[in-house]
N, C-alpha and C positions, 0 to 999 in steps of 0.2 A: 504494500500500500504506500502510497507516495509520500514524503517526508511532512506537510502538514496535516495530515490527518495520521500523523503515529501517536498519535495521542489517546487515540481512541482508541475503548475494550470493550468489545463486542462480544458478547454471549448468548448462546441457545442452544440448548439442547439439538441440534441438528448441526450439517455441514453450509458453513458460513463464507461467505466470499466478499470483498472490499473492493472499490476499484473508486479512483479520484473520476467526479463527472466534470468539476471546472474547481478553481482555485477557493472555489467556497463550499463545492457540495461533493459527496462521498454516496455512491451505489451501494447497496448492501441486501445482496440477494443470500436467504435463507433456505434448503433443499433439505428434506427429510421422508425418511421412507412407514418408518410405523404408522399406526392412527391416530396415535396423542399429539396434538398441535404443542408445539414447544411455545415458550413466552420470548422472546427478544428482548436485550435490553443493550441497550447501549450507553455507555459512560464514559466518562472525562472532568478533568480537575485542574482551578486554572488558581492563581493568586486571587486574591481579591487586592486590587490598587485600584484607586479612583470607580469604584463601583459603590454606588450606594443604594439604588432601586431597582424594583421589579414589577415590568407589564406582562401579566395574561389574558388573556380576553373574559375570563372570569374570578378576577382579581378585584370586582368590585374596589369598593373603598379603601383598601389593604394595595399599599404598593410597598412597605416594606420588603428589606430580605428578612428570611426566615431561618430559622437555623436548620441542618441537614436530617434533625428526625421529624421531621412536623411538615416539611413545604412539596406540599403536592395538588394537582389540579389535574385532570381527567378532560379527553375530551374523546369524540366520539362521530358519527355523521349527524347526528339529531342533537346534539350538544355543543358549544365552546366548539375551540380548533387548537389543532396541533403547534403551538407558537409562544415563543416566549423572548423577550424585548428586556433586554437588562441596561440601566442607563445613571449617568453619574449626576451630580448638582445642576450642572450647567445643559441637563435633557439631552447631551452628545447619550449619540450609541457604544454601548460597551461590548453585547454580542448579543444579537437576535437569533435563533435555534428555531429552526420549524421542518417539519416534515411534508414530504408530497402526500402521504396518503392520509387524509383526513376524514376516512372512511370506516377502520378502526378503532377498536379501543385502545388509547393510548394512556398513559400516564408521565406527568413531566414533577419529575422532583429536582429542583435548583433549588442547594441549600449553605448555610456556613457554615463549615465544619467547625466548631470550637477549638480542637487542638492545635489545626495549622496555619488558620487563618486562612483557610483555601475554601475556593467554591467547588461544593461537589456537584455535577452534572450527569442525572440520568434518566433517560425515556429510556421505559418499558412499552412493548408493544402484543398486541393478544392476538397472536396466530391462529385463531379459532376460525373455519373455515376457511381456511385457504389451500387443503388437498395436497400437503408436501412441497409447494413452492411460494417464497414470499417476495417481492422486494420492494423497496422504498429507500426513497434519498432525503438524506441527510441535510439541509444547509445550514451552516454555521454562515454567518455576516460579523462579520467584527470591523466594519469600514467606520471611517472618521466621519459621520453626522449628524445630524439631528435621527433622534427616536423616530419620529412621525416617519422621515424619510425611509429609515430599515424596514418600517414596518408598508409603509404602503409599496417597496418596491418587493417585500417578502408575496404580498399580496397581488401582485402583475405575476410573480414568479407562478404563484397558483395558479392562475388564469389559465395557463398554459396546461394545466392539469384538468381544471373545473372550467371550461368556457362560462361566464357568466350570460344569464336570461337577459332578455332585451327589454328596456326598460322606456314605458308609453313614456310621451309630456307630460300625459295627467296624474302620473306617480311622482311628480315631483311639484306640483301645485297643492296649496295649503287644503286640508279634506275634513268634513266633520263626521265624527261615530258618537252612536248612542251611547255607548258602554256607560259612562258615567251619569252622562243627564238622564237616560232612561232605566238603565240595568235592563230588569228581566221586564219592563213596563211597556215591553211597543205594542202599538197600538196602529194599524194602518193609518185613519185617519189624523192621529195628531205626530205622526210621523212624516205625512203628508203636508202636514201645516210646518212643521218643523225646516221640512227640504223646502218649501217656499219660502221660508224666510233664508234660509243658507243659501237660497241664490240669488236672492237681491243683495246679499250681503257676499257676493262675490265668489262662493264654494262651487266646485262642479261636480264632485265626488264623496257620496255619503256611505259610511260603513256601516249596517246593521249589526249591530253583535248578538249574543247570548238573550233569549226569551221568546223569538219568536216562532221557536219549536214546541212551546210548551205554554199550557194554561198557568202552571207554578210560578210564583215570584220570591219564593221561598232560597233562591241562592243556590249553587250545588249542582250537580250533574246525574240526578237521580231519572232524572227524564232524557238523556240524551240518548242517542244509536239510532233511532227512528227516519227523523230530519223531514216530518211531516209539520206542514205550517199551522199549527194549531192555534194562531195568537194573529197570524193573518190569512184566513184560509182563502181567499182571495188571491195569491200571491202574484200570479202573472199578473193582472189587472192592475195589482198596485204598485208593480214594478214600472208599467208602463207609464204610467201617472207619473210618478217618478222620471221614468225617463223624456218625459215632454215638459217635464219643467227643462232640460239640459244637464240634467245628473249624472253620471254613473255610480251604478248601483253592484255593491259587495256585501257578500254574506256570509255572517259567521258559523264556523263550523267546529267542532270540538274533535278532532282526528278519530285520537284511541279510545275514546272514550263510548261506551254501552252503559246507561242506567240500568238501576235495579227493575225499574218500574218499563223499559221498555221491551218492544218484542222481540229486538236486536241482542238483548241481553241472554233470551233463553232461549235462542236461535243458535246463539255461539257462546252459549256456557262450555262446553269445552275445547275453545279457544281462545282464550284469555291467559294476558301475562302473567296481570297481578289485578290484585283489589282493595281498595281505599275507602275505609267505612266513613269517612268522614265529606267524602266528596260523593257516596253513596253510587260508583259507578265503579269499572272491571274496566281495564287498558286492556284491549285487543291483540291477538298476536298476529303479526305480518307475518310470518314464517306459511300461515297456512296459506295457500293461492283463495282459495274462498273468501278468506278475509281481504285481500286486497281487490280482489274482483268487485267485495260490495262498497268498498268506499271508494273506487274507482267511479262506479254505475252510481253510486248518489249523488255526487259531483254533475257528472255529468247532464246528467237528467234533469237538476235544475239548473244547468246553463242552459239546455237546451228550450228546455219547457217555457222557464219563467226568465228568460232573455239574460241574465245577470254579466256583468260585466269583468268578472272577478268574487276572489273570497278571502276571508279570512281563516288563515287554517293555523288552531290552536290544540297548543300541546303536544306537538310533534317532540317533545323533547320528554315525553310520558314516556315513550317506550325503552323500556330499560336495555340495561347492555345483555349479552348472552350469558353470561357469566351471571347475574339476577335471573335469567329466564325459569322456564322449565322446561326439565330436557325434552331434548329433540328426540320426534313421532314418525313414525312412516308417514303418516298423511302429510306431511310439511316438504316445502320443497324448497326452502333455504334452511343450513344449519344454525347461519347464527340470525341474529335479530338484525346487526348493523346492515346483513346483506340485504335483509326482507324489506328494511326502510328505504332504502334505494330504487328496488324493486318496484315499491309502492307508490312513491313518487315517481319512476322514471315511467310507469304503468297511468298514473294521474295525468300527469302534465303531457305525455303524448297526448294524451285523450282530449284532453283540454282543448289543446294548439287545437287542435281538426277542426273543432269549433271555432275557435276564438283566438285568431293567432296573437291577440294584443289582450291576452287574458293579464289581469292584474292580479298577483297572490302577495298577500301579507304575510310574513314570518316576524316570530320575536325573540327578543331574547328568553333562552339561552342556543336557540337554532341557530348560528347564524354564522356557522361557520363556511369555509368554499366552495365547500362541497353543495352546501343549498342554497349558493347563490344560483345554481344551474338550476333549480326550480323555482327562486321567487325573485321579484324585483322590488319588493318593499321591509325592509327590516327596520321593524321598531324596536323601541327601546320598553324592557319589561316595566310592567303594571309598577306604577309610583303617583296614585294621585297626591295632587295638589303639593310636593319633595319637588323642589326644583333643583335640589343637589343633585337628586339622584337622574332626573331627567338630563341635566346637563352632563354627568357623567355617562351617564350611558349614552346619550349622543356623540361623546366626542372617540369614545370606545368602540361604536360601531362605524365612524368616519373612516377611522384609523385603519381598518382593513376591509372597507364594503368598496372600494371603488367608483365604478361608478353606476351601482346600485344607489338606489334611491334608500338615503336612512331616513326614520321618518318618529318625532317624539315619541312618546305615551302622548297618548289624549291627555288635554290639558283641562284643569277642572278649577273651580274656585266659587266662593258664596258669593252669591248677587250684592252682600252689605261688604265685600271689599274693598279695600285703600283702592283707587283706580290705578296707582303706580302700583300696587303689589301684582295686580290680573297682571300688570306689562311686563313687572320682570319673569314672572311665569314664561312667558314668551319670549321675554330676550336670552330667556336660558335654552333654549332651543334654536335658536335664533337660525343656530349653523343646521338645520335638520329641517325634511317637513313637516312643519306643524297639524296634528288631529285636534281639534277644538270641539271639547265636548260637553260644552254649558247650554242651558235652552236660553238658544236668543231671544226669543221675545220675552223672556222674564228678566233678562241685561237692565241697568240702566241706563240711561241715555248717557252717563259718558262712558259708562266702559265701549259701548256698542261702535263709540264714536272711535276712541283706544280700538277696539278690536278690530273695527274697517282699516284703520290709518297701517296696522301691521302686518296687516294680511296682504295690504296694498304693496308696503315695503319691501316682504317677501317678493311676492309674487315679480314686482318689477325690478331682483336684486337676485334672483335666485340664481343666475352664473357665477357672478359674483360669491352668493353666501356659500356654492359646490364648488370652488375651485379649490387647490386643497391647502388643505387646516393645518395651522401652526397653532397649537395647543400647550401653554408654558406650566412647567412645575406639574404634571401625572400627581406626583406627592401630595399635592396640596388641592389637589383636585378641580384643574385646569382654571386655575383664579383670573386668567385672562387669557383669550382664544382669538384668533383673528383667519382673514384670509386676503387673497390680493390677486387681483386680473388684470394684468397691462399695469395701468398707471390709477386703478380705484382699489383703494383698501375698506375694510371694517373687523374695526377692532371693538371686543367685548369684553369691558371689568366687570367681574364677576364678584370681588370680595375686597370691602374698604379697604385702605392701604395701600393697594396695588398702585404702580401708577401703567401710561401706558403710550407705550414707544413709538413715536411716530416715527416712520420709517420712510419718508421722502415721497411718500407717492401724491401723485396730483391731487385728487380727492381723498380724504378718509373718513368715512364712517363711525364715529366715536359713540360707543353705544354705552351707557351707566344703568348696571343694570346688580348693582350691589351698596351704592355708597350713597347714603342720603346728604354728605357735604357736598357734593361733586365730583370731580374726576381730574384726579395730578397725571397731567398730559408732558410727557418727556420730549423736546422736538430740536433738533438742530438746526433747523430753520423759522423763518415766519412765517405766518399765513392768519390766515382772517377765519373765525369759527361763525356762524350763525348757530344759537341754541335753542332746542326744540322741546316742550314738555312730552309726555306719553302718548297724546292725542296726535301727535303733528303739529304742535301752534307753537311758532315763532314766542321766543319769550327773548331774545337777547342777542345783540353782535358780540362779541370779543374778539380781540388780538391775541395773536401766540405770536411769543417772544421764543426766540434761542434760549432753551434749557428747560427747567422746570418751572412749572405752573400749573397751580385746580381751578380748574374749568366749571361757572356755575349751570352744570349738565341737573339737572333735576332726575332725581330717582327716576327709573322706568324710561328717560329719556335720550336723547342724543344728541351731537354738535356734527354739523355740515364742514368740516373741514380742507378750507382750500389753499392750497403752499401757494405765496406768494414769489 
């Protein structure tokens, strides 16, 4: 094996081969003859100097390193991705580690070893169905630059592996979902009055969520497998309604999920993974061709029937790994679960395209690794009402390796009696993603409504700009200021008082305050003239920027029009 990858010790029970693919990535094909799939793991050990933090895609809040018996994160094709981003004070890359096969079950433990002050490095990988032959590559990245950089070019690297789905214009225009303002409450007709008002307010695209399978408003998935309209049994008719207002219209759907109460459930009682007395429903097993034939045929049938434009497909990440399952049955025709998910989507979304080659599918987190970006063009960020930490984090987490898939927030929620700067920073915390806005507009007040048109407008007429890609500072501190830049216009987003924030020469910039009720201490090595705007869009103030530092009276929830003189 060639002199930079001697580093590496490679074990598994089986006969194992290395070969350098380019100066950063390493081949590593496994051959074995019995029937027990061997485990793979691979390791390596480096100093720790100038490394202080750690990105994985499901590292949440925690960017710490970890010490070497405790730091580990699991990823899978229904789960997180094979990738891990290690970086110093100053957000340079220290070494990005990601695998091609994102289809497995894998496990990444980077951790500090206390006796030597070294980092230990190891993915394990679970050879469970793979028939005596494995392989997958390796890339190590340890190039001098920015994190965001290693990771989005780790992220092209997959591309090459996962083609990503092709992503309509109206996946990336601001959309409103029930989820919140309705839950399990739809109702056709005020559902109806609802998309009226979201498109005089500028929306083309509404999500229906969870409810309108079922007469129950009680929460839970006791009712789900069915996927008969019981809440609008009218469906096609009122889709069409819907769609002469100028909608497109998406439907929610719960994947693995069979209630107790439905006829799905004792159809395939034995075919089920597992069971959640609390969510009062049984995850499905893919493994059988029956099971994916009828979520295939459910899909289908209502794009066909009642026109739908797209869906929301939730819980994809319910289905456990193989190693949870229960063993494998003659009636099954994949051994493990990872292969049956692929299966089932790759089974789904043929079926789709036939119909609907500009089919819209929503995934969330924790789906939303490369592998399913070849089945969805919309990745949200997981369920966080009214947390705009967490919204903001998970937007700039899923920036960081969707490409150019459409990220897209949590539904945004807030009480009709709020600060009308609090609704805004809700929104500027998403700012860089598209926004789901899921308050009843017509019970708004007339200024949030006013707030809510002006940002929706912002977006909509800024969204090259807000997708170009993300410079995201301090992961650690959990990106306290975020920005991006096209040609000669930037916008930059403070996030948490204190901060200040860097003008960096461009013609226009976008100074967005969307954490500090003093203002915003603006860093500039030039002059230029601000115009400053409250949260609605209204003109409140000119100022001048001088050379150096200076707070800018930006008003919470607001922005300054910045032009270098």
């Amino acid at each position: 094996m060639e002199k930079q990858f001697q580093d590496l010790v490679i074990s598994a029970e089986a006969q194992v081969q290395a070969a350098a693919v380019d100066e950063k990535s390493v081949q590593i094909i496994c051959e074995w003859t019995d029937g027990t799939a061997p485990e793979l793991e691979i390791a390596w050990k480096m100093p720790i100097v100038d490394l202080h933090y750690c990105w994985h895609p499901r590292c949440g809040k925690e960017r710490h390193l970890q010490p070497d018996w405790c730091a580990a994160f699991d990823s899978r094709v229904s789960s997180g991705a094979p990738v891990i981003c290690l970086y110093n004070l100053a957000g340079m890359n220290w070494m990005t580690a990601a695998l091609s096969d994102a289809l497995s079950e894998s496990c990444f433990r980077f951790g500090v070893n206390e006796e030597s002050g070294m980092l230990l490095c190891r993915i394990s990988i679970a050879l469970d169905g793979h028939n005596g032959f494995y392989s997958v590559i390796l890339r190590r990245d340890s190039q001098e630059c920015r994190y965001e950089t290693a990771l989005a070019e780790t992220a092209r690297w997959w591309e090459t592996f996962y083609p990503p789905m092709a992503v309509p214009a109206i996946a990336r225009q601001p959309m409103y979902s029930t989820w919140y303002s309705y839950h399990q409450h739809t109702i056709a007709q005020e559902l109806e009055e609802e998309c009226s008002q979201a498109v005089r307010d500028g929306f083309r695209c509404v999500i229906v969520d969870d409810g309108w399978q079922t007469l129950d408003t009680q929460r839970g998935y006791a009712y789900c497998g069915d996927w008969e309209p019981l809440k609008i049994p009218e469906m096609k008719e009122h889709v069409e309604r819907v769609h002469s207002m100028g909608m497109k219209y998406l439907l929610w759907y719960s994947v693995p999920f069979v209630g107790r109460w439905s006829k799905a459930y004792q159809r395939f009682r034995d075919q089920q993974l597992t069971w959640n007395e609390r969510l009062g429903a049984a995850t499905l097993d893919p493994r059988f061709p029956e099971v994916r034939a009828y979520l295939t045929d459910i899909y289908c049938k209502a794009m066909t029937e009642w026109k739908l434009d797209g869906f929301k497909l939730d819980f994809i990440d319910s289905f456990c790994t193989t190693r949870k399952a229960p063993p494998y049955r003659e009636a099954m025709d994949c051994r493990t679960v990872e292969e049956a998910v692929v299966r089932l989507m790759n089974g789904v979304m043929e079926a789709l395209r036939k119909i609907n080659p500009d089919v819209l599918i929503e995934f969330r987190q924790s789906y939303t690794g490369p592998a399913m970006r070849l089945y969805g063009n919309m990745f949200r960020v997981g369920d966080c009402p009214d947390d705009l930490i967490s919204n903001r984090v998970g937007m700039v987490d899923l920036r960081l390796l969707m490409g150019e898939s459409a990220v897209h927030s949590d539904m945004l929620m807030w009480h009709p009696e709020e600060k009308v700067e609090n609704a805004a920073v809700q929104i500027q915390n998403v700012l860089f993603a598209v926004p789901q806005i899921s308050v009843r507009l017509a019970q708004l007040p007339e200024n949030h409504r006013r707030m809510l048109a002006f940002w929706m407008d912002f977006i909509r007429e800024h969204s090259e700009l807000l997708a170009a890609p993300i410079r995201a500072e301090a992961p650690q501190q959990l990106y306290p200021v975020v920005r991006t830049r096209l040609q000669d216009e930037a916008v930059v987003a403070v996030y948490q008082p204190g901060c200040s924030a860097e003008l960096e020469g461009a013609a226009l910039t976008w100074l967005v305050n969307a954490g500090d009720p003093r203002g915003v201490v603006a860093e500039s090595a030039y002059e230029a003239h601000a115009s400053v705007y409250d949260c609605m869009g209204a003109l409140v103030c000119e100022a001048e920027v001088n050379a150096g530092l200076q707070r800018l009276p930006i008003p919470l929830g607001g922005f300054a029009r910045i032009e270098r003189k």
